[in-house]
VMD Tcl script that builds the backbone (N, CA, C; Angstrom):
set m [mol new atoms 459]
animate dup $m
set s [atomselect $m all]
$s set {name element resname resid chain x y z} {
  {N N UNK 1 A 21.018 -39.023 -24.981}
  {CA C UNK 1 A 22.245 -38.601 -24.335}
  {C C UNK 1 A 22.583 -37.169 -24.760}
  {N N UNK 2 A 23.031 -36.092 -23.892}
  {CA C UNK 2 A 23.463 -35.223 -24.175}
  {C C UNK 2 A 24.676 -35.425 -24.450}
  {N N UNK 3 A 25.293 -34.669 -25.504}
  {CA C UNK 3 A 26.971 -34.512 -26.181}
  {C C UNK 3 A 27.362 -33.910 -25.413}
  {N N UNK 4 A 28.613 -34.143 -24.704}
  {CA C UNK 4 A 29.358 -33.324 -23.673}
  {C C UNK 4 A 30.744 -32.566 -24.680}
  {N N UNK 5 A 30.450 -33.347 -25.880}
  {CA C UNK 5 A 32.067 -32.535 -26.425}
  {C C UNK 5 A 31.623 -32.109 -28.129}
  {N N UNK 6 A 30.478 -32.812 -28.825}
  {CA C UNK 6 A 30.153 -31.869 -29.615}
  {C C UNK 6 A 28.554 -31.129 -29.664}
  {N N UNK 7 A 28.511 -30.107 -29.894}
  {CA C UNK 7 A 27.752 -29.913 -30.253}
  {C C UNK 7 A 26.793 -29.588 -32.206}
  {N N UNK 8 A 25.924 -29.347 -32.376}
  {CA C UNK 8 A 25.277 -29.601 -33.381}
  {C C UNK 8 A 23.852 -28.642 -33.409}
  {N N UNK 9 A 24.061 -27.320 -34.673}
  {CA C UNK 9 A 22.612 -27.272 -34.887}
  {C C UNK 9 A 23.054 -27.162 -36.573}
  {N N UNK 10 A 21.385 -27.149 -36.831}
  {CA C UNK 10 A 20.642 -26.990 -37.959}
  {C C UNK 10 A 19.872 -26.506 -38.574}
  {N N UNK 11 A 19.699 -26.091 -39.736}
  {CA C UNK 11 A 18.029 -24.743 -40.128}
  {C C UNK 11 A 18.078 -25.834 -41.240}
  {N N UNK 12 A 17.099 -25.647 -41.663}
  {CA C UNK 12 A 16.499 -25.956 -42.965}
  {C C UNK 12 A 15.881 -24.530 -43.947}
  {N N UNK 13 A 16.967 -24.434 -44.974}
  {CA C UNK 13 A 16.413 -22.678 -45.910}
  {C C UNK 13 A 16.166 -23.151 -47.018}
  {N N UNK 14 A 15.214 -21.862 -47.455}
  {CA C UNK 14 A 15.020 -21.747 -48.648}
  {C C UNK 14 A 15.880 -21.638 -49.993}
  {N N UNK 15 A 16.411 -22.394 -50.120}
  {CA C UNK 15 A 17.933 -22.280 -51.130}
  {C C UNK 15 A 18.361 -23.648 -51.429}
  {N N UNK 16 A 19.287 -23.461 -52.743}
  {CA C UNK 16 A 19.467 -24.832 -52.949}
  {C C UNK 16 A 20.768 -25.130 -52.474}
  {N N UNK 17 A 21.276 -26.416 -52.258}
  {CA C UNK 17 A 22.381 -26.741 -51.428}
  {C C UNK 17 A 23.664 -26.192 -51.988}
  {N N UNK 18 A 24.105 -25.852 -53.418}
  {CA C UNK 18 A 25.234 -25.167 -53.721}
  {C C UNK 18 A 25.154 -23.518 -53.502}
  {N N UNK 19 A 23.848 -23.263 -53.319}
  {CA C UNK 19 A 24.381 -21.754 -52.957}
  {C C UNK 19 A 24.629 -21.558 -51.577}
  {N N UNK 20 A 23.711 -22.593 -50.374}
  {CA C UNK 20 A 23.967 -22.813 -48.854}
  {C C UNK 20 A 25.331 -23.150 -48.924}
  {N N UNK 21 A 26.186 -24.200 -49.496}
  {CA C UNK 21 A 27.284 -24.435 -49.251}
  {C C UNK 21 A 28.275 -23.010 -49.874}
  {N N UNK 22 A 28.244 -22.492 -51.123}
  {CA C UNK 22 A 29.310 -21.032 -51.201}
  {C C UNK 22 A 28.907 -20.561 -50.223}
  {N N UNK 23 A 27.958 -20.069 -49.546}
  {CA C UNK 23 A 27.827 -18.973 -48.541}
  {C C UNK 23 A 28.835 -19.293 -47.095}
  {N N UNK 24 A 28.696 -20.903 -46.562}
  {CA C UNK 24 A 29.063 -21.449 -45.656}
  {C C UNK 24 A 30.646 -21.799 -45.475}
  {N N UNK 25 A 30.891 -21.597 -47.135}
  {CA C UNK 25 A 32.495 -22.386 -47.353}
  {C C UNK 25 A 32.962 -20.522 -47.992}
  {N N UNK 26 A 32.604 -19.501 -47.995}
  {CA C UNK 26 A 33.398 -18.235 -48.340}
  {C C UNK 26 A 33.623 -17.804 -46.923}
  {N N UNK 27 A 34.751 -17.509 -47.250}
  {CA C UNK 27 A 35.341 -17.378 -45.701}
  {C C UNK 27 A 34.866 -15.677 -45.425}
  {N N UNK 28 A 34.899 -14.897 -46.588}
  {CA C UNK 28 A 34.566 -13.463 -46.256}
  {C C UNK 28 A 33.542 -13.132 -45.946}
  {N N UNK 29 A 32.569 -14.032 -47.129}
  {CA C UNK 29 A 31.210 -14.216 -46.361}
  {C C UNK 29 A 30.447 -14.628 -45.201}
  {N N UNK 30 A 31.945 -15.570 -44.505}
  {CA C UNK 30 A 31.023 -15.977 -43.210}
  {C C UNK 30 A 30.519 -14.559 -42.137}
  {N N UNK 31 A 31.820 -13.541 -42.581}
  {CA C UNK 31 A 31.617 -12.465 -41.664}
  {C C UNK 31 A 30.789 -12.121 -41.380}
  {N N UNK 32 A 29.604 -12.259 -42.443}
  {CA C UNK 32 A 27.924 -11.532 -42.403}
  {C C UNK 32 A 27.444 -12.712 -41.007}
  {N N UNK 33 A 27.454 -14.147 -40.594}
  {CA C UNK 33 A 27.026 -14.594 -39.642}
  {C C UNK 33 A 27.478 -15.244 -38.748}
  {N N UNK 34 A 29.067 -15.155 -38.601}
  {CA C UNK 34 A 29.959 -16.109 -37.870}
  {C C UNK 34 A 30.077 -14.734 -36.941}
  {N N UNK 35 A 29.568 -14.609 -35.033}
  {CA C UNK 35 A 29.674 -13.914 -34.735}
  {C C UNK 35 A 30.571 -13.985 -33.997}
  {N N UNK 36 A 31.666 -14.942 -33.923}
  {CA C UNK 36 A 32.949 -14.603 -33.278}
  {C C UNK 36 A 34.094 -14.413 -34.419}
  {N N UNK 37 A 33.655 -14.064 -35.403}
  {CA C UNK 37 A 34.728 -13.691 -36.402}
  {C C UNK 37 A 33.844 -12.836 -37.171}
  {N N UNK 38 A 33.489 -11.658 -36.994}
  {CA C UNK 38 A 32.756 -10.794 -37.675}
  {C C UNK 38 A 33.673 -10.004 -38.514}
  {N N UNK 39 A 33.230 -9.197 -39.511}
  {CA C UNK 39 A 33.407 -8.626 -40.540}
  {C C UNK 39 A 35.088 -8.948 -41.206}
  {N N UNK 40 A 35.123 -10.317 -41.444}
  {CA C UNK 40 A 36.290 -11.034 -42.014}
  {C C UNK 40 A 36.593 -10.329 -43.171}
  {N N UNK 41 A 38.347 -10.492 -43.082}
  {CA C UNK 41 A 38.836 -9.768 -44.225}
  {C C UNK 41 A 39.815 -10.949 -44.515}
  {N N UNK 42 A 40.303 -11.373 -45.784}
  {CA C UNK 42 A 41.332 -12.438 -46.445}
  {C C UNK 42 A 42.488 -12.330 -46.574}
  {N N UNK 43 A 43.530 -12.825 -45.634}
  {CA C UNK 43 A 44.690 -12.616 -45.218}
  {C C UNK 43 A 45.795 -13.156 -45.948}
  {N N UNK 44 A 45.435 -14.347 -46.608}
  {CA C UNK 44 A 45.699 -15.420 -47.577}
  {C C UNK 44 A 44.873 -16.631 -47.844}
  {N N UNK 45 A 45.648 -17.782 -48.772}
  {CA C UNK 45 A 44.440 -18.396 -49.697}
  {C C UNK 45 A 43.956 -19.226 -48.738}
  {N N UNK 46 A 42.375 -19.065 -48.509}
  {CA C UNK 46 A 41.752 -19.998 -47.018}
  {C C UNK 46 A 41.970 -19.526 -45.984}
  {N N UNK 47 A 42.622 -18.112 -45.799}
  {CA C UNK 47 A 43.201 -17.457 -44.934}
  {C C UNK 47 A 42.259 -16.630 -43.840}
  {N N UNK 48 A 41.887 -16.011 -42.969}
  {CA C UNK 48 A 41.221 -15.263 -43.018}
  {C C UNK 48 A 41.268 -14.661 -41.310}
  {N N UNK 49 A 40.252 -13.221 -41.345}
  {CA C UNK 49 A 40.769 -12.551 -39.980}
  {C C UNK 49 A 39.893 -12.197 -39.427}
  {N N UNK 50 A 38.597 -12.203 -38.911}
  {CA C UNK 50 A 37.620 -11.173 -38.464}
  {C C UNK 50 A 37.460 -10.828 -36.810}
  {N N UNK 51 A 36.836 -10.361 -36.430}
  {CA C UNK 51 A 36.761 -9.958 -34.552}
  {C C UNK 51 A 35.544 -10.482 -34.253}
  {N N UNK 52 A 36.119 -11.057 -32.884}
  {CA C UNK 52 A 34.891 -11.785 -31.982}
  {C C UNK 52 A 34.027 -10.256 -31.429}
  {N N UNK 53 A 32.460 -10.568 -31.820}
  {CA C UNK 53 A 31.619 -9.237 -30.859}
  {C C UNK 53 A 31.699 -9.673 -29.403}
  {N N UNK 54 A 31.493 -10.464 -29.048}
  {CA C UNK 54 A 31.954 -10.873 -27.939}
  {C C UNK 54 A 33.059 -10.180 -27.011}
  {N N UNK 55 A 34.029 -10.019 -27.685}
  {CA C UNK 55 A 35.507 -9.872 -26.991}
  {C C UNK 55 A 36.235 -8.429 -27.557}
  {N N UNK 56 A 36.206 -8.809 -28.815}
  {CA C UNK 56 A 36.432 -7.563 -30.110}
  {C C UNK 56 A 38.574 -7.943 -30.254}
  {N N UNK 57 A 38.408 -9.423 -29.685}
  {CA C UNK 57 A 39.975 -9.913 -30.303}
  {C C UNK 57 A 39.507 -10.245 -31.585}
  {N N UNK 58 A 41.014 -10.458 -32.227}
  {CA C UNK 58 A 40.500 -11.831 -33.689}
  {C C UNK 58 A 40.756 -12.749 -33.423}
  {N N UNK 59 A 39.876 -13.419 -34.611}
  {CA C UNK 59 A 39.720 -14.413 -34.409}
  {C C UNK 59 A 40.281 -14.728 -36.333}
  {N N UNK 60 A 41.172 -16.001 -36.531}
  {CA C UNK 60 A 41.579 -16.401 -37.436}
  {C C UNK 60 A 40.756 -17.431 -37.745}
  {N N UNK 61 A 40.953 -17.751 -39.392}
  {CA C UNK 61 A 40.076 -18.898 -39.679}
  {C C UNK 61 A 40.353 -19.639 -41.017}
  {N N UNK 62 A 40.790 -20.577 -40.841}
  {CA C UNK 62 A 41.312 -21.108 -42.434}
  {C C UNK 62 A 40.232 -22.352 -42.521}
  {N N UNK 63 A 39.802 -22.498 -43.711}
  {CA C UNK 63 A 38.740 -23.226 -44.034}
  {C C UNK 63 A 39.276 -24.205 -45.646}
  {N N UNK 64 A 38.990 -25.279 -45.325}
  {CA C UNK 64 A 38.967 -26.283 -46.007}
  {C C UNK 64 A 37.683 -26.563 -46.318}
  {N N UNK 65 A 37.411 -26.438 -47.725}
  {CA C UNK 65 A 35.943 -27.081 -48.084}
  {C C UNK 65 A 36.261 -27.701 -49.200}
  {N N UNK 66 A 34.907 -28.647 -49.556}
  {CA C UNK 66 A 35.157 -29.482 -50.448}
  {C C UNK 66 A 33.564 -29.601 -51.048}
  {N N UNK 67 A 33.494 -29.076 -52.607}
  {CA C UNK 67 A 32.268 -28.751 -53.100}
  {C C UNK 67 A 31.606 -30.315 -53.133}
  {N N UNK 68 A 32.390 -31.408 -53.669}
  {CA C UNK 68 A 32.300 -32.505 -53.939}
  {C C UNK 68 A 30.393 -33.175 -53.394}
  {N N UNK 69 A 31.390 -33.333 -51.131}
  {CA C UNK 69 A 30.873 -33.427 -50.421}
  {C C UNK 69 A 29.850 -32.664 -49.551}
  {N N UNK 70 A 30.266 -31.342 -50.361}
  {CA C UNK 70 A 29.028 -30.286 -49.199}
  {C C UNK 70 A 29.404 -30.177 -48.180}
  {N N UNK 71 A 31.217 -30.315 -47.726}
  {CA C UNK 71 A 31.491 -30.442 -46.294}
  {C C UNK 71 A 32.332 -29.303 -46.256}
  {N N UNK 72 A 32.632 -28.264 -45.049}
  {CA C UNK 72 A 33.977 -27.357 -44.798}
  {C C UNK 72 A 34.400 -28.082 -43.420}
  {N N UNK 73 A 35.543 -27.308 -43.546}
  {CA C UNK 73 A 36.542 -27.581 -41.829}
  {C C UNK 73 A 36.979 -25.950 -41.881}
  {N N UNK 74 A 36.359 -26.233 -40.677}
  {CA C UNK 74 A 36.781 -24.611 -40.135}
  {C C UNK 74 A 38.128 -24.538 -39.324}
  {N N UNK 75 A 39.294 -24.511 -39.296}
  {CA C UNK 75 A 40.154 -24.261 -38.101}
  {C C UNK 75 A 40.262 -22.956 -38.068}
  {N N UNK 76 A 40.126 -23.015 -36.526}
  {CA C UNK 76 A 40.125 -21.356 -35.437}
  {C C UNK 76 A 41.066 -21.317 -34.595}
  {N N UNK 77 A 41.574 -19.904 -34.405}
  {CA C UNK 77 A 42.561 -19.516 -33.042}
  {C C UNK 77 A 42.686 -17.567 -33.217}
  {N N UNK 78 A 43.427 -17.684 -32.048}
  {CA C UNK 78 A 43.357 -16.703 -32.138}
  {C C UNK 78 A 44.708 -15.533 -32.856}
  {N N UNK 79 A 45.635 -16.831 -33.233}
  {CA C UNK 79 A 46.517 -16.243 -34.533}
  {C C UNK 79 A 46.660 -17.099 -35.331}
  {N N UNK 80 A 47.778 -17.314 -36.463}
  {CA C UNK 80 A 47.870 -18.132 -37.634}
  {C C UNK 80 A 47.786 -19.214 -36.806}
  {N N UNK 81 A 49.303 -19.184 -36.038}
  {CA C UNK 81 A 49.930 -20.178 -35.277}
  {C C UNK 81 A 48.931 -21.334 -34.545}
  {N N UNK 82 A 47.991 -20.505 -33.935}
  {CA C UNK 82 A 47.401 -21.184 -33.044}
  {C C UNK 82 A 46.347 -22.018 -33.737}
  {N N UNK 83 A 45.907 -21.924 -35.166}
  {CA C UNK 83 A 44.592 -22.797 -35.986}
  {C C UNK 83 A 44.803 -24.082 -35.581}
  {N N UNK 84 A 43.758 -24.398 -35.352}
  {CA C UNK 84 A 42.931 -25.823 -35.140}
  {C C UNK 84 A 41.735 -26.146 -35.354}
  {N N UNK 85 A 41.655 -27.231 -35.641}
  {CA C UNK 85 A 40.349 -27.684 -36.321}
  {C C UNK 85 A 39.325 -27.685 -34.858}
  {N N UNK 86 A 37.647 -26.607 -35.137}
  {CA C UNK 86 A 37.280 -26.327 -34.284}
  {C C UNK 86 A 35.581 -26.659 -34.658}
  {N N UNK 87 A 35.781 -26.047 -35.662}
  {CA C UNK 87 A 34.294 -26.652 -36.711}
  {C C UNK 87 A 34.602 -26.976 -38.188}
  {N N UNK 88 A 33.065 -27.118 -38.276}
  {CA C UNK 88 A 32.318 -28.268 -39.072}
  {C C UNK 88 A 31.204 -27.527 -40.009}
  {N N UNK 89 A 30.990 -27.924 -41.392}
  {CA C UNK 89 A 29.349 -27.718 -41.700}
  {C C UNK 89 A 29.272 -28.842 -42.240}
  {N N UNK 90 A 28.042 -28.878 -42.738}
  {CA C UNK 90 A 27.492 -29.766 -43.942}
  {C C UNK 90 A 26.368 -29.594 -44.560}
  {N N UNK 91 A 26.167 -29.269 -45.980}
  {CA C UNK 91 A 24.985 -28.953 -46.344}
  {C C UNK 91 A 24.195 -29.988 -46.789}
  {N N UNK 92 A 23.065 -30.327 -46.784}
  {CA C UNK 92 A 22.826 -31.445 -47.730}
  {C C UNK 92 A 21.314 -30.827 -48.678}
  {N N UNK 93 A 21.449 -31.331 -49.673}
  {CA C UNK 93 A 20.316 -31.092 -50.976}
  {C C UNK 93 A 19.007 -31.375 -49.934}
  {N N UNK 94 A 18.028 -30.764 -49.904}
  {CA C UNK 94 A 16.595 -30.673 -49.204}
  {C C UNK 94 A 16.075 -32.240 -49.893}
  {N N UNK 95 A 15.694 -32.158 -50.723}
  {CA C UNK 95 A 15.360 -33.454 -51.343}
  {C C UNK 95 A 15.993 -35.085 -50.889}
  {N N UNK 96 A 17.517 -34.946 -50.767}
  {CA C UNK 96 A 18.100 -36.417 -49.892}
  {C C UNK 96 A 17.172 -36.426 -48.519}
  {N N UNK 97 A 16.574 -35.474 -48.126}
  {CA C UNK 97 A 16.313 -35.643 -47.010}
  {C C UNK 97 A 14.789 -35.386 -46.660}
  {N N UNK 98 A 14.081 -35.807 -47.818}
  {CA C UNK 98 A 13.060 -35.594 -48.386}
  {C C UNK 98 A 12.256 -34.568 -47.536}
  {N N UNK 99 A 12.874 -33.543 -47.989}
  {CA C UNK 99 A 12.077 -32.019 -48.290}
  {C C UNK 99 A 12.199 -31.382 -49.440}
  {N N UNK 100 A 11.498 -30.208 -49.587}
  {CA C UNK 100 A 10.930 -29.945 -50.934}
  {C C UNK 100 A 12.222 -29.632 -52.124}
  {N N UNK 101 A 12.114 -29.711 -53.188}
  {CA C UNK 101 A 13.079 -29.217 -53.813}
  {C C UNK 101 A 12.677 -27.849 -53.562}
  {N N UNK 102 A 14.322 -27.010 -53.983}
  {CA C UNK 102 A 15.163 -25.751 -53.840}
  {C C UNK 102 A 15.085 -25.575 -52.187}
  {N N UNK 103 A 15.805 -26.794 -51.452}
  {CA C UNK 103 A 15.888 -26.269 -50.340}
  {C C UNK 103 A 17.076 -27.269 -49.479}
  {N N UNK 104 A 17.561 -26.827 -48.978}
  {CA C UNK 104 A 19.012 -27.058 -47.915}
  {C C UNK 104 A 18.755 -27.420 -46.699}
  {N N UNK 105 A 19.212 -28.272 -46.226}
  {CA C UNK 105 A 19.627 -28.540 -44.836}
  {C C UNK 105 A 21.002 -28.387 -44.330}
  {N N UNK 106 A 21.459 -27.162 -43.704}
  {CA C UNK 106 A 22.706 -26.400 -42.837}
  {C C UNK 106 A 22.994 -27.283 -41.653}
  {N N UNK 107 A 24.114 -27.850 -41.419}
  {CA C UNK 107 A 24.428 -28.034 -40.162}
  {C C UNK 107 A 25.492 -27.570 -39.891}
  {N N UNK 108 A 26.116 -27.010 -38.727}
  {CA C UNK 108 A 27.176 -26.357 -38.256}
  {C C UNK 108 A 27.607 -27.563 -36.686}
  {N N UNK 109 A 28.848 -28.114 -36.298}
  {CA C UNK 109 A 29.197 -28.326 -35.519}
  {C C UNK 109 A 30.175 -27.971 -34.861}
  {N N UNK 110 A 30.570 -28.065 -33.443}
  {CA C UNK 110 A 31.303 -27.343 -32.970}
  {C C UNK 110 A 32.102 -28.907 -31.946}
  {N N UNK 111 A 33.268 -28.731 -31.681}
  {CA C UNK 111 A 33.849 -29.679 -30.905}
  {C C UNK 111 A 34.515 -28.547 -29.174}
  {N N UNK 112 A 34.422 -29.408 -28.493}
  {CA C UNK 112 A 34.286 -28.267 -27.229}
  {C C UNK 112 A 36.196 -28.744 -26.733}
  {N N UNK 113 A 37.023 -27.895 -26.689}
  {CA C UNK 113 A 38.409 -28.336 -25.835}
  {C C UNK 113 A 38.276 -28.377 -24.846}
  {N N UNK 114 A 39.432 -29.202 -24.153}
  {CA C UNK 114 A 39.776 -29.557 -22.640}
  {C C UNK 114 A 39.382 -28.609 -21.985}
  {N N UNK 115 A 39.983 -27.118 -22.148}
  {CA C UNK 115 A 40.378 -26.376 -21.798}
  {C C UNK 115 A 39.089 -25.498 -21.078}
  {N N UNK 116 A 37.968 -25.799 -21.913}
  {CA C UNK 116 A 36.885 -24.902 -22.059}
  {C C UNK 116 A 35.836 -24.999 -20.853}
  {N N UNK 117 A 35.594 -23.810 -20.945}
  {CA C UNK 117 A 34.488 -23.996 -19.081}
  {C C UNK 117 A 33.280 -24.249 -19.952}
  {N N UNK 118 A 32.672 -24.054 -18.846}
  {CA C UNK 118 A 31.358 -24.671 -18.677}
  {C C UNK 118 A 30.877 -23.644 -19.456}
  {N N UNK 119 A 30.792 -22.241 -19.448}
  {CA C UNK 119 A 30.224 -20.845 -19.454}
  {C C UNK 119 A 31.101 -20.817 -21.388}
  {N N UNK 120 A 31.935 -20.745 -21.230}
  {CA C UNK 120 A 32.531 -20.903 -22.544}
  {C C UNK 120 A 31.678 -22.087 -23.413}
  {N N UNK 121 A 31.655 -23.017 -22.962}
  {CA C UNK 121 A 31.540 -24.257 -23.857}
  {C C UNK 121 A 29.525 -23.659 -24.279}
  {N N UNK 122 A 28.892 -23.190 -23.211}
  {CA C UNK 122 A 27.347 -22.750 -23.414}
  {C C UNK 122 A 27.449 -21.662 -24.077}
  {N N UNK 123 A 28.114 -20.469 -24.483}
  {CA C UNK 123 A 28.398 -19.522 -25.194}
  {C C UNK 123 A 28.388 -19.639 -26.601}
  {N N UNK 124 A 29.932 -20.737 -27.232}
  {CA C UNK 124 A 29.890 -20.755 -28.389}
  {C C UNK 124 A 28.398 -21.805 -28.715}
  {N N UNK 125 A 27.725 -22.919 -27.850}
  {CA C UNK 125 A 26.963 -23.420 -28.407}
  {C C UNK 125 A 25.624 -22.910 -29.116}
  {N N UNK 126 A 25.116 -21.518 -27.867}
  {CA C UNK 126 A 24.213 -20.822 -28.061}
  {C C UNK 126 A 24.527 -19.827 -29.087}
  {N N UNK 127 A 25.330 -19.541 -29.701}
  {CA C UNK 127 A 25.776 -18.834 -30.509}
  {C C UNK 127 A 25.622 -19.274 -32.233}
  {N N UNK 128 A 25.776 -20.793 -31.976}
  {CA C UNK 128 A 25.864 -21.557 -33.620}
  {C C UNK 128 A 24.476 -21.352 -33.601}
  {N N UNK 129 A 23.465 -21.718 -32.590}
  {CA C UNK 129 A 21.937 -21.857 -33.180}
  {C C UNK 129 A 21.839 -20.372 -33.386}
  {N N UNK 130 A 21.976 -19.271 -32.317}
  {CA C UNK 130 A 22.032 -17.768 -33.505}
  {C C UNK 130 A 22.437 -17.255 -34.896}
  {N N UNK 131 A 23.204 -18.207 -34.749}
  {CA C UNK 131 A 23.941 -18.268 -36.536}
  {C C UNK 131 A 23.043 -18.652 -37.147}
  {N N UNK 132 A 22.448 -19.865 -36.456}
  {CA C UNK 132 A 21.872 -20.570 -37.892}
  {C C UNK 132 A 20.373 -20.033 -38.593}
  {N N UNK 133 A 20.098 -18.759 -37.561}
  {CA C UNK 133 A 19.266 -17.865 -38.215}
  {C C UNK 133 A 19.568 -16.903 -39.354}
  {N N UNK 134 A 20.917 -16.479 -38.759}
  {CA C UNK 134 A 21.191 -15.384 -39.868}
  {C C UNK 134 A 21.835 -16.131 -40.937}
  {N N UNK 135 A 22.307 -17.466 -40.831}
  {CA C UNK 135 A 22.160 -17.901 -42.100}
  {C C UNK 135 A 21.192 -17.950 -42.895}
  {N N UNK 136 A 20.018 -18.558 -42.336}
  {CA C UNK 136 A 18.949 -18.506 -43.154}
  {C C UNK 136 A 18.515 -17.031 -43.585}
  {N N UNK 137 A 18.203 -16.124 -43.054}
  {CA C UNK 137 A 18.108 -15.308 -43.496}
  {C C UNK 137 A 18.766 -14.511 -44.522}
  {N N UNK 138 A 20.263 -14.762 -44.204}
  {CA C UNK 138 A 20.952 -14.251 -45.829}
  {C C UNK 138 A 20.489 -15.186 -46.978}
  {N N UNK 139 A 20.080 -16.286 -46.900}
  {CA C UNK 139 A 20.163 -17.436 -47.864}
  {C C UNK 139 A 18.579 -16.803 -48.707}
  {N N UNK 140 A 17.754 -16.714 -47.600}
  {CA C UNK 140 A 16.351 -16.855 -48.085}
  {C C UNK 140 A 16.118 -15.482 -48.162}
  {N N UNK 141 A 16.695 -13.847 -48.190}
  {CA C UNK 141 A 16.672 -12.917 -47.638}
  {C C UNK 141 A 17.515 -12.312 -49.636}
  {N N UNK 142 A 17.937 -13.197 -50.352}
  {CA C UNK 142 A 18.891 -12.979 -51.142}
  {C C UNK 142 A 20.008 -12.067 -51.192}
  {N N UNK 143 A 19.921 -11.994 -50.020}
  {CA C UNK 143 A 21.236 -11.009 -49.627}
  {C C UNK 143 A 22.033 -11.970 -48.813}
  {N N UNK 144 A 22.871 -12.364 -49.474}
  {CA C UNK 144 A 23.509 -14.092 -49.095}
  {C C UNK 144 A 25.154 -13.250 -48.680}
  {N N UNK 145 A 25.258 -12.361 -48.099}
  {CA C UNK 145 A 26.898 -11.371 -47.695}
  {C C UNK 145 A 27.453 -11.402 -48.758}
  {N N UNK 146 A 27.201 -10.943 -49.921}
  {CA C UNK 146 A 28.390 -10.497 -51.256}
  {C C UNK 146 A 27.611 -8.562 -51.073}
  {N N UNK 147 A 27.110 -8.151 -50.606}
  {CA C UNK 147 A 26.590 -7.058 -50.042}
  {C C UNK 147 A 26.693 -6.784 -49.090}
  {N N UNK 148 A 26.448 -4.916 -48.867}
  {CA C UNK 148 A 26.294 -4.419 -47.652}
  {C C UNK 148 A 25.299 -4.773 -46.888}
  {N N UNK 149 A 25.440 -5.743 -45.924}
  {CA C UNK 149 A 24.221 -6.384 -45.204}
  {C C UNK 149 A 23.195 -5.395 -44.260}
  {N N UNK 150 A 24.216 -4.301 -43.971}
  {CA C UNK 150 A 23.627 -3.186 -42.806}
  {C C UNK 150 A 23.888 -1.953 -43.831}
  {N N UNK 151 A 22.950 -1.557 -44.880}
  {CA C UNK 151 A 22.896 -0.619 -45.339}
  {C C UNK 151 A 23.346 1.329 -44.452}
  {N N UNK 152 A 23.882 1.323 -45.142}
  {CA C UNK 152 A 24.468 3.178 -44.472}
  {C C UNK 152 A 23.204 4.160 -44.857}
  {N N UNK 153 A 22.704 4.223 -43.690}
  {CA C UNK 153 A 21.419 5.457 -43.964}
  {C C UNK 153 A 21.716 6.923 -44.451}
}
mol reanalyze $m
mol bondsrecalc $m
mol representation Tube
mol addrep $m
């Protein structure tokens, strides 16, 4: 069956699941691969602000994570006011899921609103599996966004 209201991708990186999960649960850091909230700045605690490339509005983002579980909640809008719970991750240890040790399994989900077209709803979906490259790549790349990711020539 295809999901008509969530969607779901996944990478599998080179990293172990607590450094996949800080990368996934720092909200400043998502800026390096969340491309509708790019180059996030921290507005308050869980707070946060970055611009859709897409559009070049902001996009807000308060995040609930919980190291415990390896889980965040992303709520998004496009001001404080408007946050709602929109996504999802979950990391899990490579090994529960028998792959090799020092390695992660990323999932990112997305829940689609009423509201959302067709063209919208295929946008943000195609967008999480783009993410879930440049996640891996910061992860396995050790340039995990606590750096200038696009060096100044």
């Amino acid at each position: 069956m295809i999901d008509a209201y969530c969607h779901s991708s996944s990478i599998l990186v080179k990293a172990d699941a607590q450094r996949a999960f800080q990368l996934m649960a720092d909200g400043v850091r998502q800026g390096r691969w969340a491309l509708g909230s790019w180059q996030r700045r921290e507005v308050g605690p869980d707070l946060f602000v970055g611009v859709s490339i897409f559009t070049g509005a902001e996009t807000w983002v308060r995040i609930h994570a919980d190291p415990e579980t390896l889980t965040i909640d992303y709520d998004v809008g496009a001001s404080e006011a408007a946050l709602r719970l929109r996504n999802a991750a979950r990391v899990f240890d490579g090994p529960t899921l028998g792959h090799e040790p020092g390695t992660a399994l990323v999932t990112l989900f997305t829940w689609r609103l009423a509201t959302q077209s067709d063209d919208a709803w295929a946008q943000i979906s195609s967008t999480h599996e783009t993410e879930m490259f440049l996640i891996r790549a910061l992860l396995e790349s050790g340039r995990d966004g606590s750096e200038d990711f696009f060096p100044k020539s």
